[in-house]
C-alpha angles and dihedrals in degrees: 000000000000091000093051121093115224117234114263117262135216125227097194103042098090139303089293098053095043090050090053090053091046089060097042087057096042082055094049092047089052085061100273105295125217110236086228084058103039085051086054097058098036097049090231127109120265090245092058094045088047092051092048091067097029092099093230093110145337113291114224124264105262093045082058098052099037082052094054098042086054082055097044095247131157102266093201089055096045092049088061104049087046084054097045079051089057091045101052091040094053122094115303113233095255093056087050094058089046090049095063130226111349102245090239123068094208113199092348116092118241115262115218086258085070101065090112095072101033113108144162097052105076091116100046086047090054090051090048095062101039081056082054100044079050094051154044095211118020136170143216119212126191138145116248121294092022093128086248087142091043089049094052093042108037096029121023092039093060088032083060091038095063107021126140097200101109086205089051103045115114122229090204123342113224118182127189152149130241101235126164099320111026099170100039093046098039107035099103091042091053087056103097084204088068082063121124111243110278141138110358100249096010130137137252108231115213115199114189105187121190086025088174087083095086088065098036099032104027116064091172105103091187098052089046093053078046091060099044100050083054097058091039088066085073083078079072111093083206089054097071093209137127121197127191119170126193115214139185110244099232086066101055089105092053090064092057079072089079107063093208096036088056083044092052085053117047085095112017101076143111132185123215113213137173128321117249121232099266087043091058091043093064104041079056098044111029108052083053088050099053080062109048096263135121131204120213114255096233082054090052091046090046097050092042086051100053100032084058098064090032105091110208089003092134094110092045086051082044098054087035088068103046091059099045084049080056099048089046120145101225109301103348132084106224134206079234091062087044088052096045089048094068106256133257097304095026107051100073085056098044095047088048091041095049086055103038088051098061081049111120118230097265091036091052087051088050095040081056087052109045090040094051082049087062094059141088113193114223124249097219089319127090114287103264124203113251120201124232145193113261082232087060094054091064105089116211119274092015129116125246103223093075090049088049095050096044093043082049085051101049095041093057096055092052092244097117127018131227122215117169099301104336125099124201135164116260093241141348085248091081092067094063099025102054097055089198083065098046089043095058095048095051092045086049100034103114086040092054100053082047084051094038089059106037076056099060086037095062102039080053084059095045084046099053094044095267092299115203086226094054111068126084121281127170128001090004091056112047082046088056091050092045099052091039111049124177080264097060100028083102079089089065132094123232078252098052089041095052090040090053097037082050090044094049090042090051089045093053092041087055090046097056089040088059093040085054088049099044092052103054088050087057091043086047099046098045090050092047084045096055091052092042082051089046095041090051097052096040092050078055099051095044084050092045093050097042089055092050092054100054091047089061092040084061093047105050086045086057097048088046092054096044081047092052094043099049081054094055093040087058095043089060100042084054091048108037093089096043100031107018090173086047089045089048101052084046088059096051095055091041080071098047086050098047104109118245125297086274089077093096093165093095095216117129088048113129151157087289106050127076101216119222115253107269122246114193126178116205115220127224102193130035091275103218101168122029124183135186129229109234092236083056094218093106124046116200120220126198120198139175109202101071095028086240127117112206142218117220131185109241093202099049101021083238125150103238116174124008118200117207125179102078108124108203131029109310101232097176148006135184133178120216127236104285087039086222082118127047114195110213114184131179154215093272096046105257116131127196126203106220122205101233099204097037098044085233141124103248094189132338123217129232105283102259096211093230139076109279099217102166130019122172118184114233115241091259096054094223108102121043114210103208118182128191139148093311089087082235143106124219126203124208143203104226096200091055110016098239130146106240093180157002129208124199137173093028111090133039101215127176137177095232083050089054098034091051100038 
C-alpha cells in the first residue's frame, strides 16, 4: 500500500470526496504515515483505513475517530465534521417530499391510518382484545415511552374495525384524552345514546388514552370523581358501553384512590413490557421494507442491542429512525446515517438543537416559553407533557409572529404536534432526551407549579365572569408576586396578567379598608378608655370626698354633744345644792346628751352619767392603717415594725388572727363589702388578698414598685383601687390578680397626705 499512489480527490465534488481530502491532509501532517503503520496504531486493516480516505463513501464513525487518533487529531473535532459530511450528503428537502411519507413516525403516535407500517405488537394486540372480549371496562398499563398510545391507535382500532367476533363488534369507536375538565368536556360523548347507527344491540367502545391526565391535568377532585363514575357505568351490561383506559405505569397506585376504579380493576388489566428481539427487528425492518427500503444488517443489530436495555425507548428507536430514513444512501438505511444522526440517545437533542440554534434571540426566548407551557412537573412523579390551547402560548405583550415560527419549527420537525388549536409535545421522551429542555424545567421547577396554578386560577375567574371572590389573596398572592416579578411577567398571558394585577389592586384595596377600620377602633377604644379612666376617678374622689365629709359631720355633732353635756354637767353641779330636782333632770339630759361609746376621751362624764365599760386593744406594731369589717366585729391593723397586719376582736379586745408573710412594712389595709377578704399592701408596693376566714393569702398582685398608701374595694367586690407615690391609681381585677387599669395624671398623692389623714 505504501507504493501505491491514491487516487486523487476532489474537494469540491461533493461531502465524500472533502472529508477524504481532509484525511489525506490530517495523515500528511502527521508525516506521511504508512497505512501499515497507521493500521498498526489504529487497530483497523489497511484496506479499511485506505477506503476511508478513498473518497467513494463516508466512512463510519469509529473508523473516523480510531484514523485521526493514529494521526494525532482532535476526536471531538473530527466527530463533528464527520457529522456536518452525513448531513450534507443526506436527502435534500426536495427529494424527501418526492419520496412520500418517511416510513417512521418519529416522536409523533401512530394514527389508525398507520396500521400498515406498525409492527412488533401483533401478540400483545391479540391479548388486548381477548381482555376486552373478557370485560366491560378494561386497562393498559405501560411505563412511558412503551408505544400504549400507538397500540391503541395503529393496532386495536383496525383490529375493532374489522373484526368477525359478533361480541366484539363496535357499534361506533370514540377515542379521547382527559384533559383539564373530563366531565364537563366528555360527558356527551360518554352517553352510548350519542352513538352513529351501527350493529343492532352493539357497543359503543370508549378509549381514553393518556388517562394520567386526570391526576396530573385535573385539580378538581370533584370533577375527577364525576368522570370516573361516567366511564364505570360501563360495568352495567344496560349501560352499552366499553370502556378501555391506557395508563402510565408510575400512576397505577393513584387509581387505588377510587375504591370502585381499583375494584374494576383487580382483574381487567394488562401490562405492557418490553419488545423481544424478533419483535424489535420487525418494527425496524419491516416498515422500511413496505416501502422498498432496506436497512443494513449492523444497523439492525445495533438498534435491537441498545433498545433492549432502554425501558420505554420506543419513541427514541422511533425518531432514530426517522433520521436515519432521512440520512439514507439510496435506498439503504446505514449504520453511518444512524451515527450522524446522533445516535439513540442522541437523535431527539440534536434534532431540537439543530432547530433551536438557527433560532433568532426573541424567537429562542419564545421557543423557552411556549416549551415550559407544555410541561407538568411531577410531584414526586416523572414531568409529564400537558397539552395547551394555541391562545395560552401567546404571552402577554409579545408578538405572535415569534410563537407561530417557532410552533411551525417544532412541528416540522415532529417535536411538537399540532391538532386544531391545541399544541402538545410529540412524546414525553423529549423532556429527558433534549438536556436544554430538562435543564430549563429543573431550573424552573418551583416557577413552573406557582405558574401551573395561577393558570388554572385564572381560567376558574374568567370562568366564573370575573367574580370579586375568585382572584388570589394572602399567602398565594404574595408568592405569585414574588415569582413573577414586573421583569418575568413576559411568561404571562393577557389572562394571567389581568387576573394577578386584579388580585394585587383588590389586596391593596382590602389593606387600606382594614387600616381605615383599625384605626377608628383605636381611636374608639382609647376615647372610651380615657372616660372609663375619668369616670373611674371621678367615681373615687367623689367617694373619697363623701366619706370625708361625713367623717367631719360626725365630728362636729359629737363635739357639739360633749360640748352640751359638759354644760349640763356644770349646771347641775351648781345647782345641786340650791335646786337638787333641778340638779337631777340636768343630769338626765346630761346622759342623753353624752357622744357615742368612741369618745374615749372620757370628758362630759359626770356625777349624773353611768360610763360604758372600756374596751382597749394593745398594739403591737405602730398601727398606721386601721380598717373596720362591715360587720364591725373585727378591726385590721397595719404596721410597719414587725412587717404583720393583724386581726382583733372588737368585742373582747382580743388579737385574733395574725397574718405574716408580708416582706416589707404593711401601710394599709382595707376589707371589701362582705369582710370575707382583707387587702394588706406595703412599703414596696405588693399587696396580698387574705382570706379572712381561712388566715391565708387568697392571691397577691404584681409588686407595684412603689409604696401602696390607700386601697378601697369596688360594690360589687370584684375589682380593688389601690393608690401610692406613683401619682397613680391602679385598678385590679380580685379573681385573677390582673391590673385592668392605670390610671395616671389624675391624683397628687403623697405619703405625708395618706399617713396624716
Amino acid at each position: 500500500m505504501a507504493g501505491r499512489r491514491e487516487v486523487p480527490v476532489d474537494p469540491g465534488a461533493g461531502p465524500e470526496q472533502r472529508f477524504a481530502f481532509e484525511l489525506r491532509k490530517l495523515r500528511a501532517e502527521a508525516g506521511g504515515l504508512t497505512y501499515r503503520v497507521l493500521a498498526q496504531r489504529a487497530g483497523y486493516g489497511m484496506t479499511t483505513l485506505s477506503q476511508a480516505a478513498a473518497g467513494e463513501q463516508l466512512p463510519t464513525l469509529p473508523v473516523v475517530l480510531a484514523y485521526v487518533a493514529a494521526c494525532g487529531g482532535d476526536s471531538a473535532e473530527w466527530e463533528a465534521r464527520w457529522k456536518q459530511a452525513v448531513d450534507e450528503a443526506a436527502p435534500s428537502s426536495s427529494e424527501y417530499e418526492e419520496g412520500g411519507e418517511p416510513p417512521y413516525r418519529g416522536l409523533e403516535r401512530f394514527e389508525p391510518g398507520d396500521s400498515g407500517r406498525f409492527f412488533g405488537r401483533e401478540k400483545l394486540s391479540a391479548d388486548l382484545l381477548d381482555l376486552m372480549r373478557r370485560q366491560r371496562f378494561a386497562a393498559v398499563f405501560g411505563p412511558s415511552g412503551s408505544g400504549k398510545s400507538s397500540l391503541l391507535r395503529a393496532s386495536l382500532i383496525p383490529a375493532l374495525q374489522h373484526t368477525q367476533d359478533a361480541d366484539l363488534r363496535p357499534a361506533a369507536i370514540r377515542i379521547l384524552t382527559p384533559g383539564q375538565h373530563p366531565a364537563r368536556t366528555h360527558a356527551r360523548v360518554l352517553d352510548p345514546g350519542n352513538t352513529k347507527p351501527g350493529s343492532p344491540g352493539a357497543d359503543t367502545f370508549v378509549i381514553v388514552d393518556q388517562f394520567e391526565e386526570i391526576f396530573t391535568l385535573c385539580h378538581d377532585p370533584a370533577e375527577r370523581t364525576s368522570f370516573l363514575d361516567l366511564l364505570l357505568t360501563a360495568r352495567q351490561p344496560a349501560s352499552r358501553l366499553r370502556v378501555l383506559i391506557a395508563v402510565r405505569a408510575d400512576f397505577y397506585g393513584r387509581c387505588a384512590e377510587h375504591r370502585d376504579l381499583a375494584d374494576a380493576l383487580r382483574d381487567a388489566n394488562l401490562l405492557v413490557g418490553p419488545m423481544s428481539a424478533t419483535e424489535l427487528r420487525a418494527a425496524i425492518v419491516k416498515p422500511a421494507a413496505a416501502e422498498g427500503l432496506t436497512v443494513e444488517r449492523a444497523l439492525t443489530a445495533r438498534l435491537v442491542e441498545e433498545v433492549a436495555d432502554a425501558p420505554g425507548g420506543l419513541p427514541l428507536l422511533s425518531h432514530v429512525l426517522l433520521e436515519t430514513w432521512r440520512r439514507r444512501r439510496g435506498k439503504t438505511m446505514t449504520l453511518a446515517g444512524y451515527q450522524a444522526a446522533g445516535g439513540m440517545e442522541g437523535a431527539v437533542a440534536k434534532t431540537a438543537e439543530d432547530i433551536y440554534r438557527h433560532f433568532a434571540e426573541d424567537q429562542a426566548a419564545a421557543a423557552r416559553r411556549l416549551l415550559l407551557r407544555l410541561v407538568a412537573p411531577g410531584e414526586g412523579t416523572p414531568d409529564t407533557r400537558r397539552p395547551a390551547d394555541r391562545k395560552e402560548l401567546e404571552a402577554h405583550g409579545r408578538q405572535e409572529t415569534e410563537t407561530d415560527q417557532v410552533l411551525e419549527a417544532f412541528a416540522r420537525a415532529r417535536l411538537l404536534t399540532l391538532d386544531g388549536d391545541t399544541v402538545d409535545l410529540a412524546h414525553e421522551a423529549l423532556l429527558t432526551a433534549w438536556p436544554r429542555l430538562h435543564g430549563w424545567i429543573e431550573q424552573d421547577r418551583e416557577r413552573l407549579r406557582v405558574h401551573r396554578k395561577l393558570t388554572e386560577a385564572a381560567r376558574a375567574w374568567d370562568e366564573l365572569g370575573c367574580d370579586a371572590g375568585a382572584p388570589y389573596r394572602g399567602t398565594r398572592l404574595a408568592t405569585a408576586e414574588e415569582t413573577f416579578t414586573p421583569e418575568r411577567q413576559d411568561h404571562l398571558t393577557a389572562l394571567e396578567h389581568t387576573f394577578l394585577t386584579t388580585s394585587a389592586t383588590a389586596h391593596d384595596q382590602e389593606e387600606r379598608a382594614a387600616a381605615r377600620t383599625a384605626r377608628r377602633l383605636r381611636t374608639l377604644t382609647v376615647t372610651l378608655s380615657v372616660l372609663l379612666a375619668l369616670a373611674v376617678a371621678t367615681s373615687l374622689i367623689a367617694w373619697q370626698q363623701s366619706r370625708i365629709s361625713d367623717q367631719r359631720r360626725q365630728e362636729a355633732d359629737g363635739a357639739r354633744q360633749v360640748t352640751l353635756a359638759r354644760q349640763l354637767a356644770a349646771e347641775s353641779a351648781n345647782l345641786i345644792s340650791a335646786n337638787s330636782d333641778l340638779a337631777s333632770l340636768l343630769a338626765s339630759q346630761t346622759a342623753r346628751a353624752r357622744p357615742p361609746p368612741q369618745d374615749t376621751e372620757g370628758k362630759g362624764r359626770d356625777a349624773g352619767s353611768t360610763p360604758p365599760p372600756q374596751r382597749r386593744i394593745e398594739l403591737s406594731n405602730d398601727g398606721r392603717s386601721m380598717a373596720f369589717s362591715p360587720d364591725g366585729t373585727t378591726l385590721a391593723t397595719a404596721g410597719s415594725k414587725d412587717h404583720t397586719g393583724r386581726l382583733w376582736d372588737t368585742q373582747t379586745g382580743r388579737l385574733r388572727t395574725k397574718l405574716t408573710g408580708q416582706t416589707d412594712a404593711v401601710l394599709s389595709v382595707a376589707f371589701n363589702l362582705y369582710g370575707n377578704t382583707l387587702a394588706v399592701a406595703g412599703a414596696e408596693g405588693g399587696v396580698k388578698l387574705w382570706d379572712v376566714t381561712a388566715g391565708r393569702v387568697r392571691t397577691s398582685l404584681p409588686d407595684n414598685s412603689a409604696p401602696v398608701f390607700s386601697m378601697v374595694f369596688s360594690q360589687d367586690d370584684n375589682t380593688l383601687a389601690t393608690a401610692g407615690t406613683n401619682e397613680g391609681i391602679d385598678l385590679w381585677d380580685v379573681d385573677t390578680g390582673q391590673r385592668q387599669m392605670s390610671i395616671t395624671g389624675l391624683l397628687d398623692i403623697k405619703p405625708s397626705k395618706v399617713i396624716g389623714g
